[in-house]
C-alpha positions as CSV (number, residue, x, y, z in Angstrom):
1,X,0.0,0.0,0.0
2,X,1.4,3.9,-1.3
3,X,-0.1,6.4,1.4
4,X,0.1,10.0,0.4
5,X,-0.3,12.6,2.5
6,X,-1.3,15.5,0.0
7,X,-0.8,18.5,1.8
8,X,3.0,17.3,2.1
9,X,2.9,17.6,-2.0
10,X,4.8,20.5,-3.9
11,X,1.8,23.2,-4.8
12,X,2.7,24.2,-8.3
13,X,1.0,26.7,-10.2
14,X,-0.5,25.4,-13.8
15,X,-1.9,28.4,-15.2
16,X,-2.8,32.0,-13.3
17,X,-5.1,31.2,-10.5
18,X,-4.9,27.2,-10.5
19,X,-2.6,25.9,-8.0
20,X,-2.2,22.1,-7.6
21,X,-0.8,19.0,-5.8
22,X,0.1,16.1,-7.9
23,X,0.7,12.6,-7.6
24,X,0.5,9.3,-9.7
25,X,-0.4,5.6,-9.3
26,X,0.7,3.7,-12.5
27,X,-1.9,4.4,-14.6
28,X,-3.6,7.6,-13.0
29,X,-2.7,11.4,-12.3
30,X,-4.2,13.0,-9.7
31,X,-4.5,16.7,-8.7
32,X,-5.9,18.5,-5.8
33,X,-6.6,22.0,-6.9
34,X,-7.6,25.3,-5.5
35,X,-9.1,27.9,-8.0
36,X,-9.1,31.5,-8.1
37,X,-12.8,32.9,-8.3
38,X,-12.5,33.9,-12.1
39,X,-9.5,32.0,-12.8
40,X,-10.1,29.9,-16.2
41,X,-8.8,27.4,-18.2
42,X,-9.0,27.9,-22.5
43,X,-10.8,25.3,-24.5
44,X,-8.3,22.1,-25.1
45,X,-8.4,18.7,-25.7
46,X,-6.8,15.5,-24.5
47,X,-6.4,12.1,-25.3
48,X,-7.3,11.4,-21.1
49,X,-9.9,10.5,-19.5
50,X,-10.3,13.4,-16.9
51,X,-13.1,13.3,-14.2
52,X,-13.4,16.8,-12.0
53,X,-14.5,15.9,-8.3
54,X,-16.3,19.8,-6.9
55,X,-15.1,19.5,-2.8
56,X,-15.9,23.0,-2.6
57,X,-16.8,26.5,-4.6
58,X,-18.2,26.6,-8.1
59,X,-17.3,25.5,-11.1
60,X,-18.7,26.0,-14.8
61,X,-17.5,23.7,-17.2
62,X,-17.9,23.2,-20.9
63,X,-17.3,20.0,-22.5
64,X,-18.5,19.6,-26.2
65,X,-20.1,22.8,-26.0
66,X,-22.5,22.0,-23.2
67,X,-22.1,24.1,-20.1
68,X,-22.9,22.7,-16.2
69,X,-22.3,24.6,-13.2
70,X,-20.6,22.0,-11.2
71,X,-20.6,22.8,-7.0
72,X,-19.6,20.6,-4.2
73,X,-20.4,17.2,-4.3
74,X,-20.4,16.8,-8.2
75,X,-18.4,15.7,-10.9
76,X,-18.3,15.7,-14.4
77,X,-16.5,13.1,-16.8
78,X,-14.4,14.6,-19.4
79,X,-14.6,11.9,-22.3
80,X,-10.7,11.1,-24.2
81,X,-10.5,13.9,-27.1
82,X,-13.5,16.3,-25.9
83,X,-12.8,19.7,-26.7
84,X,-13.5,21.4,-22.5
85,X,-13.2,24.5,-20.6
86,X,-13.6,25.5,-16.8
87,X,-14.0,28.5,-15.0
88,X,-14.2,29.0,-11.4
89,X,-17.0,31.3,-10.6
90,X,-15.9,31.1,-6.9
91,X,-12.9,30.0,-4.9
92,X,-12.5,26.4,-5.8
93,X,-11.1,23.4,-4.4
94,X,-11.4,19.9,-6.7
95,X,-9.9,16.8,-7.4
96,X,-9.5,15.7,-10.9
97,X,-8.0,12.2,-12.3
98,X,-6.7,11.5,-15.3
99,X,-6.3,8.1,-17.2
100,X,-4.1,7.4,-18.4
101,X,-1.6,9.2,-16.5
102,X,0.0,12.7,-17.7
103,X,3.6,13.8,-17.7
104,X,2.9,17.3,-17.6
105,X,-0.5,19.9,-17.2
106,X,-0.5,23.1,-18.7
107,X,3.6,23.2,-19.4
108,X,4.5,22.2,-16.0
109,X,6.5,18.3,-16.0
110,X,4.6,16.4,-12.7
């Protein structure tokens, strides 16, 4: 068994406003973000599976040009090669997963 004791984890800043923690099993990357209220992330695609886990705050996400607002308690699946954005309308925190697991998010090697 791998414990991880997240808030031990290096916060690094992926794009204005999104700071994150990031670890990987073998197949999986997770992140444990905190959001900005009005911090966003452009439209983009992926070939991941991403699924966005709301703990706290508001989020509004597109994904294939259908917008949710996502709050705490929620998720949202990100199929593999959807074009998606987010926003945070509010300060944020939220765990997404990714599968298969990434090397780097927005620039930043994990």
């Amino acid at each position: 068994m791998t414990r991880i004791d997240t808030s031990q984890l290096e916060v690094k800043e992926v794009r204005e406003g999104w700071k994150g923690r990031f670890f990987q099993s073998q197949n999986l990357t997770f992140a444990y973000y905190t959001v900005e209220a009005g911090a966003s992330i452009h439209e983009h695609h992926h070939p991941n599976d991403e699924v966005w886990n709301v703990i706290e705050g508001q989020l509004e996400i597109t994904v294939a040009g259908v917008t949710e607002l996502v709050g705490p308690g929620c998720a949202v699946i990100v199929p593999p090669g959807a074009a998606h954005s987010i926003r945070a309308l509010a300060f944020t925190r939220a765990i997404v997963v990714d599968h298969p697991r990434r090397d780097a998010i927005g620039g930043i090697e994990l």
